[in-house]
SEFIZA-3560 file (N, C-alpha, C; in Angstrom, 3 decimals):
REM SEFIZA-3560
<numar><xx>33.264</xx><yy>-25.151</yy><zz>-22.200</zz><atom>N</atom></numar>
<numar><xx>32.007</xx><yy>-25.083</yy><zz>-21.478</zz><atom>CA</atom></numar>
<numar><xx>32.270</xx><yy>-25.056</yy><zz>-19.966</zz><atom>C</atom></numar>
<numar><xx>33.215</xx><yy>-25.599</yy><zz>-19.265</zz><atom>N</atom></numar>
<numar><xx>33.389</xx><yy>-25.585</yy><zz>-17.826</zz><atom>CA</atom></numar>
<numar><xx>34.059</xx><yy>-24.552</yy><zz>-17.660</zz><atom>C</atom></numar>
<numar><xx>34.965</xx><yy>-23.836</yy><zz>-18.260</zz><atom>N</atom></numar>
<numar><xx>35.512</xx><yy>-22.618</yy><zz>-18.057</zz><atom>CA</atom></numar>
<numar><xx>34.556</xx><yy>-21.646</yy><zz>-18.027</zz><atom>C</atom></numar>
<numar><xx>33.518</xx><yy>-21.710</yy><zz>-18.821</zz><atom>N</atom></numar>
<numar><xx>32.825</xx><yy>-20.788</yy><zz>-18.623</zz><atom>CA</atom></numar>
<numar><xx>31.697</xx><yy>-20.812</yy><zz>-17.443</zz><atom>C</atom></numar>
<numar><xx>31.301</xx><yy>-22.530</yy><zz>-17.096</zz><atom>N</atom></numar>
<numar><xx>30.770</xx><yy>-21.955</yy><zz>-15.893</zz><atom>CA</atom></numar>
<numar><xx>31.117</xx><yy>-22.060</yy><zz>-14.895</zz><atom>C</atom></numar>
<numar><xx>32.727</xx><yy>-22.295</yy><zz>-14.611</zz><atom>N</atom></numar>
<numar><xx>33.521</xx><yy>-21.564</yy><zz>-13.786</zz><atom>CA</atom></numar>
<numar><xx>33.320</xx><yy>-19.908</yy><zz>-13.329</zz><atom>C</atom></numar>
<numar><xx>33.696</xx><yy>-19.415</yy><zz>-14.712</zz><atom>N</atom></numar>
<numar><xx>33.627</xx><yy>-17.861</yy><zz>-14.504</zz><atom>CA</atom></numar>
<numar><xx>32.200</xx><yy>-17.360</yy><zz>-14.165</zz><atom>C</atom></numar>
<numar><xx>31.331</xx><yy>-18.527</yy><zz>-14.247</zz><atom>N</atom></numar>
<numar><xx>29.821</xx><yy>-17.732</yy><zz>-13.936</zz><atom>CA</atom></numar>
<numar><xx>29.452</xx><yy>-16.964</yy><zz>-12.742</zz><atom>C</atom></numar>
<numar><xx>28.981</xx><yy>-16.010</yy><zz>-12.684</zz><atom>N</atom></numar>
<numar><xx>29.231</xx><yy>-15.945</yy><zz>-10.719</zz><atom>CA</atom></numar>
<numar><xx>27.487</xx><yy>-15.560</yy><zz>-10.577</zz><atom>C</atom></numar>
<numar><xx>26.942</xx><yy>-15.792</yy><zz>-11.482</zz><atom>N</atom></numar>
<numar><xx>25.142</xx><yy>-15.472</yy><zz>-11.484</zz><atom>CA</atom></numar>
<numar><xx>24.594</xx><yy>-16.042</yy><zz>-10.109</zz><atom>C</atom></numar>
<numar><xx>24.744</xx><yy>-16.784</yy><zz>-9.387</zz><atom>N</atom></numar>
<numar><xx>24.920</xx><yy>-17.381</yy><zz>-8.154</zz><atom>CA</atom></numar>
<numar><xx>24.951</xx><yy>-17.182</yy><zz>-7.187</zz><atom>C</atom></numar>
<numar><xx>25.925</xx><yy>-16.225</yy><zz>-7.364</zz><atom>N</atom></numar>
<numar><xx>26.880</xx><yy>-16.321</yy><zz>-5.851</zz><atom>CA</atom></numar>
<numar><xx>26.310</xx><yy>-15.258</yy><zz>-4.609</zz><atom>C</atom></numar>
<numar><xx>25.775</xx><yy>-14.365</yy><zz>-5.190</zz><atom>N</atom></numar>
<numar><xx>24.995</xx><yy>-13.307</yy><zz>-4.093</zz><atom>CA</atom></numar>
<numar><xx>23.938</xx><yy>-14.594</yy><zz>-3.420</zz><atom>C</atom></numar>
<numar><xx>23.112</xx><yy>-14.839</yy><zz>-3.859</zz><atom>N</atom></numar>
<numar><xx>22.307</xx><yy>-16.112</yy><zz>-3.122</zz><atom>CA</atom></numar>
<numar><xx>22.860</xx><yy>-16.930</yy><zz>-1.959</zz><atom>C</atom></numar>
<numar><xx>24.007</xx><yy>-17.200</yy><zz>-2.492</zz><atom>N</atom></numar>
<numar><xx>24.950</xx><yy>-18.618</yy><zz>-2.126</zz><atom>CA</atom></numar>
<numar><xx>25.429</xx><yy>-18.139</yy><zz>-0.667</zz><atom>C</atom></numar>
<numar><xx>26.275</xx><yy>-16.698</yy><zz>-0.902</zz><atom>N</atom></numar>
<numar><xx>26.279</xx><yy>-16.211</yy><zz>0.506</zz><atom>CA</atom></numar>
<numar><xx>25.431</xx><yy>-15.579</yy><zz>1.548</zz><atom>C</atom></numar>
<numar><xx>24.770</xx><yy>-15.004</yy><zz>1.042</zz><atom>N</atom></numar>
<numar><xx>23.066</xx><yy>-14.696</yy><zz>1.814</zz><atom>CA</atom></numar>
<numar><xx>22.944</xx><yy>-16.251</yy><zz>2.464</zz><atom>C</atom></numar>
<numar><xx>23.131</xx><yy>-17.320</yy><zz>1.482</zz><atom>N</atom></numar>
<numar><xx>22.448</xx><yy>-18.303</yy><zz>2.400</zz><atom>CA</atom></numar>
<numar><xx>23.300</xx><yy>-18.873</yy><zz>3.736</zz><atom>C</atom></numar>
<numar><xx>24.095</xx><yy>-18.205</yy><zz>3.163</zz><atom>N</atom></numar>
<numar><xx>25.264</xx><yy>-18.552</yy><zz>4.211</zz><atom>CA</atom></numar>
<numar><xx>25.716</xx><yy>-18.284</yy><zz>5.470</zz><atom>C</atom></numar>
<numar><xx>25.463</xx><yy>-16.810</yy><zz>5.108</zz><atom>N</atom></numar>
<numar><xx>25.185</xx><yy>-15.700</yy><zz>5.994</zz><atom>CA</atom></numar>
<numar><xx>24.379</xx><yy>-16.664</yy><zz>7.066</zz><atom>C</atom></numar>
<numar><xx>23.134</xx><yy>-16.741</yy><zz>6.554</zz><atom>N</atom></numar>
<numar><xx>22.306</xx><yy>-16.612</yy><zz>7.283</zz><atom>CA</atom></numar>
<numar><xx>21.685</xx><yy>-18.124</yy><zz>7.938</zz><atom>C</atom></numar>
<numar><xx>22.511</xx><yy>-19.049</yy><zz>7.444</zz><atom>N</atom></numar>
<numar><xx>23.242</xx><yy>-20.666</yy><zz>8.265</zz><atom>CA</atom></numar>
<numar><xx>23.534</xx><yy>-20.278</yy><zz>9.659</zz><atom>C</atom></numar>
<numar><xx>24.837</xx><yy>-19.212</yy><zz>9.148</zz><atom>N</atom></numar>
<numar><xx>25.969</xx><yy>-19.146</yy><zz>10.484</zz><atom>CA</atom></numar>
<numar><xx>25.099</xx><yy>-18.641</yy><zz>11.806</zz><atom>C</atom></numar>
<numar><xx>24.188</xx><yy>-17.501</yy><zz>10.956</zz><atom>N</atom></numar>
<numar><xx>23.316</xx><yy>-16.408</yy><zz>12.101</zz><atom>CA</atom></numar>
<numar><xx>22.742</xx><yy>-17.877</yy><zz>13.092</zz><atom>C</atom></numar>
<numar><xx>22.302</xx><yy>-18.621</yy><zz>12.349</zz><atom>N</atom></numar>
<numar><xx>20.824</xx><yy>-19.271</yy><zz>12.634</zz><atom>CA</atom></numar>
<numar><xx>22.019</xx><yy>-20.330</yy><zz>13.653</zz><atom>C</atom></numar>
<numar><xx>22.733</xx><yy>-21.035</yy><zz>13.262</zz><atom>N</atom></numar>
<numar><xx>23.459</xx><yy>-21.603</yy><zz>14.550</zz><atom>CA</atom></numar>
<numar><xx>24.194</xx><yy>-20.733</yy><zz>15.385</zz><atom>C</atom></numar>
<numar><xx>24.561</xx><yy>-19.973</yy><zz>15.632</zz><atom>N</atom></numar>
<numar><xx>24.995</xx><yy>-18.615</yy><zz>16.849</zz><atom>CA</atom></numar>
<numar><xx>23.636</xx><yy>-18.852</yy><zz>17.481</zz><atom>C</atom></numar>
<numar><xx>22.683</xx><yy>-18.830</yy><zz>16.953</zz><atom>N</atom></numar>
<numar><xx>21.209</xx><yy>-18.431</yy><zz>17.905</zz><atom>CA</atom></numar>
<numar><xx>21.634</xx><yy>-19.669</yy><zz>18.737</zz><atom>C</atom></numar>
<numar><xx>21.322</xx><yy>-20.797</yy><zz>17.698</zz><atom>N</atom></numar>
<numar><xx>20.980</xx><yy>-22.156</yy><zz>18.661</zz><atom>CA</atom></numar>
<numar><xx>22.071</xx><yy>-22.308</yy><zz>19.376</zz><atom>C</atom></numar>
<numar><xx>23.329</xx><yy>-22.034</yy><zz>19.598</zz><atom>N</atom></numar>
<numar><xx>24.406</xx><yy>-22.576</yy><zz>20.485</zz><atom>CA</atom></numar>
<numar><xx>24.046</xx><yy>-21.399</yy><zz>21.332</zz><atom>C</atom></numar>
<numar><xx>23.476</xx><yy>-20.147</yy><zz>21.436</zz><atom>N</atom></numar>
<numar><xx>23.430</xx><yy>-18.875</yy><zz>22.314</zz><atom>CA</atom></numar>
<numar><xx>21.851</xx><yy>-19.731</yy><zz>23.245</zz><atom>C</atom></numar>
<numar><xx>21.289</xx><yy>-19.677</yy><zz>22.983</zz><atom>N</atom></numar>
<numar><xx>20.031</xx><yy>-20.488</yy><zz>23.550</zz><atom>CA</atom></numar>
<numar><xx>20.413</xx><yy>-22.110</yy><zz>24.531</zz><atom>C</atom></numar>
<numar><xx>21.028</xx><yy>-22.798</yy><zz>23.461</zz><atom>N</atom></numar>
<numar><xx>21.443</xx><yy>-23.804</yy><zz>24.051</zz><atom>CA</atom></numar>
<numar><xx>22.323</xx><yy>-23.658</yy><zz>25.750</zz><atom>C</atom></numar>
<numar><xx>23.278</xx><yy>-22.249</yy><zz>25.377</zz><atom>N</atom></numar>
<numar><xx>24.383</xx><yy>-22.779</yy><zz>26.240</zz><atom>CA</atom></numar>
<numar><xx>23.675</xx><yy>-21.257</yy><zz>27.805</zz><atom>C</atom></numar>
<numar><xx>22.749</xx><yy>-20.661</yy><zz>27.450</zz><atom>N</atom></numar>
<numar><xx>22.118</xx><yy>-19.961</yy><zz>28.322</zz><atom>CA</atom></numar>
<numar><xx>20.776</xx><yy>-20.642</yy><zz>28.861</zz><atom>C</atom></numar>
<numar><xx>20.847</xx><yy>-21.754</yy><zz>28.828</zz><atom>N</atom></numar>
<numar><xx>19.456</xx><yy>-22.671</yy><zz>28.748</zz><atom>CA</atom></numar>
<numar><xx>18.359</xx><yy>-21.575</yy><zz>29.446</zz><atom>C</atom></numar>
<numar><xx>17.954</xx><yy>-20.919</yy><zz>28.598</zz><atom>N</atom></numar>
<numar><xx>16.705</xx><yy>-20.510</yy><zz>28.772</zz><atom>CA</atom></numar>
<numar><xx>17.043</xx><yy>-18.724</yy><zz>29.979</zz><atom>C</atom></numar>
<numar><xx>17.921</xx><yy>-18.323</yy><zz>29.835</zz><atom>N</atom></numar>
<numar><xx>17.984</xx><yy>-17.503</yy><zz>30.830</zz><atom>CA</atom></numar>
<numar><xx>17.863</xx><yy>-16.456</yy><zz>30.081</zz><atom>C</atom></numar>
<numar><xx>18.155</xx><yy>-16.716</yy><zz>28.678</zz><atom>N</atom></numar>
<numar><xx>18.239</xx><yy>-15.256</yy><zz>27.444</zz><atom>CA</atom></numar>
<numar><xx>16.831</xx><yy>-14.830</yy><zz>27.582</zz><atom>C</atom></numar>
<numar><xx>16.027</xx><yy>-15.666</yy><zz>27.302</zz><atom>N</atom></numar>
<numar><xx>14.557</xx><yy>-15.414</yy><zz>27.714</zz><atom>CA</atom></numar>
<numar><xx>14.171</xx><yy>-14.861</yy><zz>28.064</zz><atom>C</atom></numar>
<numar><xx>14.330</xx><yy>-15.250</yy><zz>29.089</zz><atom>N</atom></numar>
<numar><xx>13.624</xx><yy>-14.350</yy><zz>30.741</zz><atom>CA</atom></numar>
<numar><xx>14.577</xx><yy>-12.903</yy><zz>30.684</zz><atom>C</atom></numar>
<numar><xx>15.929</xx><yy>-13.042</yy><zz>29.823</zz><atom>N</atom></numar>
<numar><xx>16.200</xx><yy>-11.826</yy><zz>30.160</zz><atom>CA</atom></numar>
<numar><xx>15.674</xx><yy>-11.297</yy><zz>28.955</zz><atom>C</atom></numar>
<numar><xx>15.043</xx><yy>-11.088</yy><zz>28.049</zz><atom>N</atom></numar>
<numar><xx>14.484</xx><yy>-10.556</yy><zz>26.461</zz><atom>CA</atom></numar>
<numar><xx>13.301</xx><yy>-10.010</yy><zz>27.271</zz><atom>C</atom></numar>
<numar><xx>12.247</xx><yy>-11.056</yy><zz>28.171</zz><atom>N</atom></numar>
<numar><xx>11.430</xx><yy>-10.462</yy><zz>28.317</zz><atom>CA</atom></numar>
<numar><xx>11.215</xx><yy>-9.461</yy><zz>29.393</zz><atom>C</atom></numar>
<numar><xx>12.111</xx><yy>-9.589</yy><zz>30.082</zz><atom>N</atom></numar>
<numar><xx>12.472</xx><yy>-8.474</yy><zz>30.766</zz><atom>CA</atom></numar>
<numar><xx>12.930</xx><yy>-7.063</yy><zz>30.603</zz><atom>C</atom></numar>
<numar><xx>13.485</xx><yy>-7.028</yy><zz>30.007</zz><atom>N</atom></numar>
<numar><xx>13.970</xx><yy>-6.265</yy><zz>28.701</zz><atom>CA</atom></numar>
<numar><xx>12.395</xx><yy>-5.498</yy><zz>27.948</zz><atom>C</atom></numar>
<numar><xx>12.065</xx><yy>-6.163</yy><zz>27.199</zz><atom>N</atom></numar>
<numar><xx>10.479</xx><yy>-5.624</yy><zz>27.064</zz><atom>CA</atom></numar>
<numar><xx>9.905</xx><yy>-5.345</yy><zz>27.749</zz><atom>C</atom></numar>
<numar><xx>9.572</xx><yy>-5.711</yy><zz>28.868</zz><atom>N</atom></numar>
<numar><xx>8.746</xx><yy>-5.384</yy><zz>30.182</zz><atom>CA</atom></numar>
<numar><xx>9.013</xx><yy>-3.824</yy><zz>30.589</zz><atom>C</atom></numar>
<numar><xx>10.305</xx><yy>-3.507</yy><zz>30.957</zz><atom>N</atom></numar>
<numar><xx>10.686</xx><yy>-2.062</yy><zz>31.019</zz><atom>CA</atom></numar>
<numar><xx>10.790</xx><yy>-1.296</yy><zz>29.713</zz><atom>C</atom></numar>
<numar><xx>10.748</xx><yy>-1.663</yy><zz>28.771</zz><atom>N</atom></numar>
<numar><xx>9.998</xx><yy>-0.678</yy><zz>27.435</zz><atom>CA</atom></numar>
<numar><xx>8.830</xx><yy>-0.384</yy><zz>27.442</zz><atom>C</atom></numar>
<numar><xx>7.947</xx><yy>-1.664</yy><zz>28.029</zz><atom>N</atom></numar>
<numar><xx>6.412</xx><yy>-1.430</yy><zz>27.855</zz><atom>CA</atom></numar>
<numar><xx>6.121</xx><yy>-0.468</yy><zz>28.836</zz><atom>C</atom></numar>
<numar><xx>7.164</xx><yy>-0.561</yy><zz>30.448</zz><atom>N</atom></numar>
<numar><xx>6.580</xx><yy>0.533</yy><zz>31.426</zz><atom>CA</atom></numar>
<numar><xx>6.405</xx><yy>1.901</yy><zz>31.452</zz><atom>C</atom></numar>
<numar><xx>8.300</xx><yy>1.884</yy><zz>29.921</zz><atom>N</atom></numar>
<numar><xx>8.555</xx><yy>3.391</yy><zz>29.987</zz><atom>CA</atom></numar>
<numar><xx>7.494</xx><yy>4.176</yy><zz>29.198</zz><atom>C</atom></numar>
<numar><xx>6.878</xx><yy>3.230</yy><zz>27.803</zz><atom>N</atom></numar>
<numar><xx>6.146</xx><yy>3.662</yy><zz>27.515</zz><atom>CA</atom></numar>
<numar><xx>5.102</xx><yy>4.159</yy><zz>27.986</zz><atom>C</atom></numar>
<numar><xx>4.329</xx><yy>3.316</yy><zz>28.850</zz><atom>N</atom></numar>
<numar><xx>3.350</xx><yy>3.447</yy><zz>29.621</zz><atom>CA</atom></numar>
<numar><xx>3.213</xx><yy>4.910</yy><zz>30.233</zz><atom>C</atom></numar>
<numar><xx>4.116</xx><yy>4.958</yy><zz>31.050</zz><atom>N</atom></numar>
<numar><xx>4.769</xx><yy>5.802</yy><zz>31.820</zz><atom>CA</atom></numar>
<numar><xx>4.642</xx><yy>7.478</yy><zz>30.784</zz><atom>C</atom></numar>
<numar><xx>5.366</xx><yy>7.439</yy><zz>29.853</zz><atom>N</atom></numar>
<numar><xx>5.369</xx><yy>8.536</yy><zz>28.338</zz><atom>CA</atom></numar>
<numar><xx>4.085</xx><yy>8.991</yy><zz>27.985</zz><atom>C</atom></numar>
<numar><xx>3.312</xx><yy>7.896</yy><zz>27.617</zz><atom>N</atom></numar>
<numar><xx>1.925</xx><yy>7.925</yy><zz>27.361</zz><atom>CA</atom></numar>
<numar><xx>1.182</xx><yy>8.950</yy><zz>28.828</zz><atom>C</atom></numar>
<numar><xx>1.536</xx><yy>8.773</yy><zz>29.611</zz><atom>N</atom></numar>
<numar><xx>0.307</xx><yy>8.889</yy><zz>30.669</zz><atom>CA</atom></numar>
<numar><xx>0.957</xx><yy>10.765</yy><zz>30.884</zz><atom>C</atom></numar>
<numar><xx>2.008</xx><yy>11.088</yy><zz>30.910</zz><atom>N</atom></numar>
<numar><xx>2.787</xx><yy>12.079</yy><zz>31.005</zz><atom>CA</atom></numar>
<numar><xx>2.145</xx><yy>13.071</yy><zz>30.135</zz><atom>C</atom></numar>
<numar><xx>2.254</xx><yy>11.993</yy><zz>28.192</zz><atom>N</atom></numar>
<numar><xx>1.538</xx><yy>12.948</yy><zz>27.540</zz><atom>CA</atom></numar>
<numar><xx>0.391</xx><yy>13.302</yy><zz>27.364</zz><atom>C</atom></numar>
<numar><xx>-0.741</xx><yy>12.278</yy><zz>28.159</zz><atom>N</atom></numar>
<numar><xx>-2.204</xx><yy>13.006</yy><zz>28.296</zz><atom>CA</atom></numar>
<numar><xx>-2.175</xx><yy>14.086</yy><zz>29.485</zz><atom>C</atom></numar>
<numar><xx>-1.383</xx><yy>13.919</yy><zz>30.362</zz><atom>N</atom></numar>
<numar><xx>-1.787</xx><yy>14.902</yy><zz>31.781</zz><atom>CA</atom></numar>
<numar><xx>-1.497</xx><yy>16.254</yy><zz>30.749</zz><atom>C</atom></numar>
<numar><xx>-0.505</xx><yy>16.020</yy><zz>30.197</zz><atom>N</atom></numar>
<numar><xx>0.131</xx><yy>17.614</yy><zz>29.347</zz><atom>CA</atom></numar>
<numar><xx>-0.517</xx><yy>18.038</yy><zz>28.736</zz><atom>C</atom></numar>
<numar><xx>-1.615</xx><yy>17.274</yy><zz>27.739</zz><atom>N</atom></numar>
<numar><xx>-2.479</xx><yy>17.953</yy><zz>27.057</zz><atom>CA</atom></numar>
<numar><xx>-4.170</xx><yy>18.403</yy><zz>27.558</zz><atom>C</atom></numar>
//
């Protein structure tokens, strides 16, 4: 009986997904932690000039039409 659920591996896709996604989740918090707050401001900055270029695209493509 333990040999066999040794060999079981019905499990194991789960097991590392969860694992996976442990490691992801502390990288964040030590990346946050050790940029105290500067990732932020740079993310939203970052968006800010997507939203302009868009902006910007948008207004281009009404004059055109």
């Amino acid at each position: 009986m333990i040999d066999r659920f040794i060999k079981d591996e019905s499990g194991q896709g789960i097991t590392e997904y969860g694992a996976i996604l442990a490691f992801v989740a502390i990288l964040v918090a030590l990346v946050f932690s050790i940029t105290q707050g500067a990732l932020s401001a740079a993310i939203s900055k970052a968006f800010a000039a997507v939203v302009k270029q868009l902006n910007a695209l948008s207004g281009a493509a009404n004059l055109a039409s």
